[in-house]
N, C-alpha and C positions, 0 to 999 in steps of 0.2 A: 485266363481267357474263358473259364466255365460258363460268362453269358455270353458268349459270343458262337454264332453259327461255328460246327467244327470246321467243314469246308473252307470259311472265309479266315477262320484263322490258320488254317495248313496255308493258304495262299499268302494273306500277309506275312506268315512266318520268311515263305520260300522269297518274296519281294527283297525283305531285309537282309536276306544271306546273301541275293546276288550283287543286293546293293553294296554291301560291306566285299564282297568279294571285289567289286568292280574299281572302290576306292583303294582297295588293298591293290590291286594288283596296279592299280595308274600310278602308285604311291613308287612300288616296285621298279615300274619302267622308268620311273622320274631316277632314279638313283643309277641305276644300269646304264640312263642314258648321261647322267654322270659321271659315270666309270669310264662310260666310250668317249667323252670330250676332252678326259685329262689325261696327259702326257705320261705314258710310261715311266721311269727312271730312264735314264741313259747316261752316257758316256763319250768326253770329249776327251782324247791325250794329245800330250804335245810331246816333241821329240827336238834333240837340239841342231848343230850344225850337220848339212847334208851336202857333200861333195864329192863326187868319183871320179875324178881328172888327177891332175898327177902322180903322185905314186902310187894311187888304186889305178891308172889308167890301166896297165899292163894286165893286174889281176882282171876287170872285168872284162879286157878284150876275148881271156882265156875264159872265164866263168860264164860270164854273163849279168847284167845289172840287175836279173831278181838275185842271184847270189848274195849280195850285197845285205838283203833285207830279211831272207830265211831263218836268219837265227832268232830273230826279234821280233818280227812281226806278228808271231802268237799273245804277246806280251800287249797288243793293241787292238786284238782281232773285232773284239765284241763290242768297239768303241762308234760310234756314228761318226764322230769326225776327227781325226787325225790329222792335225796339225804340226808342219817340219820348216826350219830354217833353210831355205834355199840355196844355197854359198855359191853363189855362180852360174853364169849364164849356158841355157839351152842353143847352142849354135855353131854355126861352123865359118861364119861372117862377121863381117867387121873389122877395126885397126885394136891392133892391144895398146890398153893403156901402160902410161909410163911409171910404173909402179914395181914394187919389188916380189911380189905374188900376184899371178891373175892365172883364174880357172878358166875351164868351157867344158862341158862335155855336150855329146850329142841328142838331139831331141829322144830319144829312145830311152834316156833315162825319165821322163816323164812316163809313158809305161810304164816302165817298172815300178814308178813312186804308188802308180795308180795302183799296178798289183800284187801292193805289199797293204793296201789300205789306207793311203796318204790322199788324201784329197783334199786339203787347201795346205797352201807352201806361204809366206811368206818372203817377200823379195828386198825388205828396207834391210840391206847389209853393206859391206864397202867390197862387195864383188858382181853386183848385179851388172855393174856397167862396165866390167872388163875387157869388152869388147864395147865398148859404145854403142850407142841407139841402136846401129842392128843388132846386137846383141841381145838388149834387152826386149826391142820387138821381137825375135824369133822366139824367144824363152814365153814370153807369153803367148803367142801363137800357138807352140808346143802343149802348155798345160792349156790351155782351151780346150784344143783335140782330143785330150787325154781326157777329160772334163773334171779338169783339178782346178778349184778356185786359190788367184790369188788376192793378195792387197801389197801396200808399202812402196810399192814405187811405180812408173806411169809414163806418159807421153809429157806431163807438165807436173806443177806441184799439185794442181787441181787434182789431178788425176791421181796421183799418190797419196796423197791425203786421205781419197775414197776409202769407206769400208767395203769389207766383204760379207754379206749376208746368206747365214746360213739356216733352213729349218729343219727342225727334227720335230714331227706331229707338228703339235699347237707351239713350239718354241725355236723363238728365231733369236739365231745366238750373231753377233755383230765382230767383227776385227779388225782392229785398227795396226797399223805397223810403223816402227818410227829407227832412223837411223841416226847414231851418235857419234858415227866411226869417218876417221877420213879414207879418201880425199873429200875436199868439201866442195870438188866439181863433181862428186857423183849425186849431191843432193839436187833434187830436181828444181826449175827456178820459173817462172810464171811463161816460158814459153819451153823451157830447155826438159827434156826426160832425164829423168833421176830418181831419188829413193826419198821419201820423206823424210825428213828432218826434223828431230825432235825439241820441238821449242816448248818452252814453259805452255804457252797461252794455246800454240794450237794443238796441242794436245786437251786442254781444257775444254777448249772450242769444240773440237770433234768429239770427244768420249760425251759430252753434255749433247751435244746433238743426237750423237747415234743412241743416246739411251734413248730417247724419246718415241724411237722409232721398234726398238729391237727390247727385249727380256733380258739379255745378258749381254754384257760387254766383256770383250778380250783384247788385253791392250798387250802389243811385242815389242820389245826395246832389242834393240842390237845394240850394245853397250859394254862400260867395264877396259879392264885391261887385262890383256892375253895374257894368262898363267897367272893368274893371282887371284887369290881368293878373297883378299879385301876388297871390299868395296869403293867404289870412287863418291866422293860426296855425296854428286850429285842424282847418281843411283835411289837412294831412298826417298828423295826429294821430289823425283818425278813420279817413279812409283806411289807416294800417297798422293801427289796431286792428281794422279789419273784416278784412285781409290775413292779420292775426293768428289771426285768432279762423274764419278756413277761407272767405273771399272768393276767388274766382277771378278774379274782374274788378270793377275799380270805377269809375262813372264820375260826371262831373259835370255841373251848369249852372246858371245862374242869372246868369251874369255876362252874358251876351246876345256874348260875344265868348268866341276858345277860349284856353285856360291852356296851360300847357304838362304835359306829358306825363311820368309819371315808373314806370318797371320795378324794385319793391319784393319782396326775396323769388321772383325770378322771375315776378310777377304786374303786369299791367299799373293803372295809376291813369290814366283822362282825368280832368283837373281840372275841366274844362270844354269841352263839346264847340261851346259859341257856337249862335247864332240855327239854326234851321234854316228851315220857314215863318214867321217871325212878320210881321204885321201892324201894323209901324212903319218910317218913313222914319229913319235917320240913320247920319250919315257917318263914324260911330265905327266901325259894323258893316261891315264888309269881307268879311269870310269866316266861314263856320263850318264844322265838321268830320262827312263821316260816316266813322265807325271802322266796320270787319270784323272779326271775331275768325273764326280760323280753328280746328275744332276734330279735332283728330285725338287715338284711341283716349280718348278720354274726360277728354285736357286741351286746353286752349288752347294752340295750336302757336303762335301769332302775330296780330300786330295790323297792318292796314291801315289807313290815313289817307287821307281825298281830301279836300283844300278843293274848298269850291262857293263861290261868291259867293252873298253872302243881300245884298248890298246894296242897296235895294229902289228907288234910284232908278237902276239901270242894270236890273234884273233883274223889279221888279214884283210881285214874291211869287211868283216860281218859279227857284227858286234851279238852276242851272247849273255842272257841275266846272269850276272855273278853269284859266284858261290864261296862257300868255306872261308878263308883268312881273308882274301880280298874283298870279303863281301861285306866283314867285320870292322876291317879298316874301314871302308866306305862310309857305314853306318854311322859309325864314332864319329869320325869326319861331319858330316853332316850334322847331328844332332851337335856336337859343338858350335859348329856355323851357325845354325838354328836357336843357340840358346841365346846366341852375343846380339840376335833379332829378340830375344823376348820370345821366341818363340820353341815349341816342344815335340818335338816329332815322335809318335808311338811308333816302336816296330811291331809287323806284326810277319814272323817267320822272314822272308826273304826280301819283306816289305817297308816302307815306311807310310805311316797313316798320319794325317793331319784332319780331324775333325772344321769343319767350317759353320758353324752355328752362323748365324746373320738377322742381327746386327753380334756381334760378340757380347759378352758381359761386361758391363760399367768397369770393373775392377779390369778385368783383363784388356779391356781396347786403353783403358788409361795404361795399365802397364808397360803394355806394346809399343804405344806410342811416342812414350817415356825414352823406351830401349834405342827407338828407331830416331827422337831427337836424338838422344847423348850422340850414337855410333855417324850421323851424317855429320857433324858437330867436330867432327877428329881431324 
């Protein structure tokens, strides 16, 4: 700039800095304000059957129903939405039905579900209506109050059918609940309350709907047969058809013990996540499972597994993460159920890790799939 006035080039010098600063710094804000619109990581776990009516009745009349959740609930703390199996209605009204087990306990355990960190329950099980209609009106009445969402069953099938939507930031996570178990006068019928009932097609119908609306889908099977760790058919069959049809996550229970674990399409299946609180003594129940999904940019990065002991004559109804030799049998356990899916569970210490890439690798969603034809096939 030797011919140029000094004056007027100090000036256009200082022009071009602030210019450059001014682009630099909008450049800045543009990203920052990227930073602010997307969704932290976060955390959704599930937990499996929850009941403290019969043989816990006694324990919590004397403890109290957060007792019940104290030993556990650190294990879920830092989760957004914790999701449990329901086993029975909130009420103290109604006719019992004519069955060989039916629960109730009192609205107050919605409380305590609340502060243990439970905030949406599922209700598609074969105890929701244990008490008929008032039953299952009071129960929902109950978690309203509490302000615990649920899904699964309703005033009609309409109504059961319903999902539950939930948001964390910018991601609304969606759930669907479906029941397999009799009687098959608890499923709900186009004017009768009951539990949804899981059909091939409406299950297709709804999980395709609610993706359209929601980021992530969670689909809950009550399903299986009590005490056994094989799978029934038709288990796998629903589960990938919900996978299929835009599931992000699916899980299970009904077997009161956990199944093994199976990564379909990149997307994780609990077969059965086993007891969690429930209110029975026996020596079949060992362990049940709380799973974590971890959620980063708006899929599922991964799934965590903790065995707790639900065994209820060492433990009382407040289940505890297991340790030492029972923790080890657990694991085995598991990763064997886990293998007979094609699928591989890492430990990691006290843990079980399932990575969830999405979509999965060619090689590996064909392998999976492979696994999860042959074992439905049996």
């Amino acid at each position: 700039m030797s011919g140029l006035n000094p004056l007027f080039a100090r000036v256009s010098t200082a022009v071009l800095l602030l210019a450059f600063s001014a682009c630099s710094l909008s450049a800045t804000k543009g990203v920052e304000s990227e930073k602010k619109d997307k969704t932290p990581d976060f955390r959704i776990a599930v937990v499996g059957d929850t009941m403290l009516d019969a043989s816990a009745a006694q324990v919590m009349k004397r403890e109290g129903y957060d007792y019940a959740f104290a030993g556990s609930a650190p294990l879920y703390a830092d989760s957004e939405i914790v999701l449990a199996n329901l086993e029975g209605p909130l009420t103290s009204r109604g006719d019992k039905a004519d069955k060989k087990y039916t629960f109730r306990s009192p609205a107050a355990v919605a409380t305590a579900l609340k502060a243990a960190g439970i905030n949406a329950v599922t209700l598609a099980n074969n105890h929701s209506l244990d008490y008929g209609e008032p039953g299952l009106s009071d129960t929902i009445k109950a978690l309203k109050a509490s302000g615990i969402g649920y899904f699964g069953a309703g005033e009609n099938r309409h109504a059961a059918r319903e999902a539950l939507i939930m948001k964390v930031g910018g991601v609304r996570i969606g759930m669907l609940g479906y029941s397999l178990t009799f009687p098959e006068e608890f499923w709900a019928g186009e004017s009768r309350a009951g539990t949804a009932f899981g059909h091939r097609q409406w299950i297709i119908d709804d999980v395709t709907a609610l993706k359209k609306r929601v980021d992530l889908v969670l689909v809950s099977f009550h399903w299986g047969q009590e005490g056994k760790t094989k799978l029934r058919s038709y288990q796998p069959l629903l589960a990938h058809a919900a996978i299929d049809a835009g599931a992000d996550v699916v899980i299970g229970h009904h077997p009161h013990i956990a199944q093994g674990i199976e990564r379909y399409r990149g997307r994780a299946i609990i077969y059965s996540l086993g007891n969690y609180v429930f209110g029975s003594y026996s020596n079949r129940v060992q362990y049940g499972l709380v799973g974590v999904f971890t959620v980063h940019d708006k899929k599922i990065s991964e799934l965590k597994l903790m065995p707790v002991d639900v065994n209820n004559f060492r433990v009382q109804f407040r289940p505890v993460a297991l340790k030492g030799e029972p923790l080890a049998t657990a694991v085995k356990q598991l990763q064997t159920l886990s293998l007979q899916r094609g699928t591989t569970l890492q430990q990691e210490g006290d843990q079980l890790r399932l990575p969830l890439p999405g979509p999965a690798p060619a090689e590996q969603q064909a392998g999976e799939t492979k696994a999860g034809e042959e074992k439905a096939g049996e």
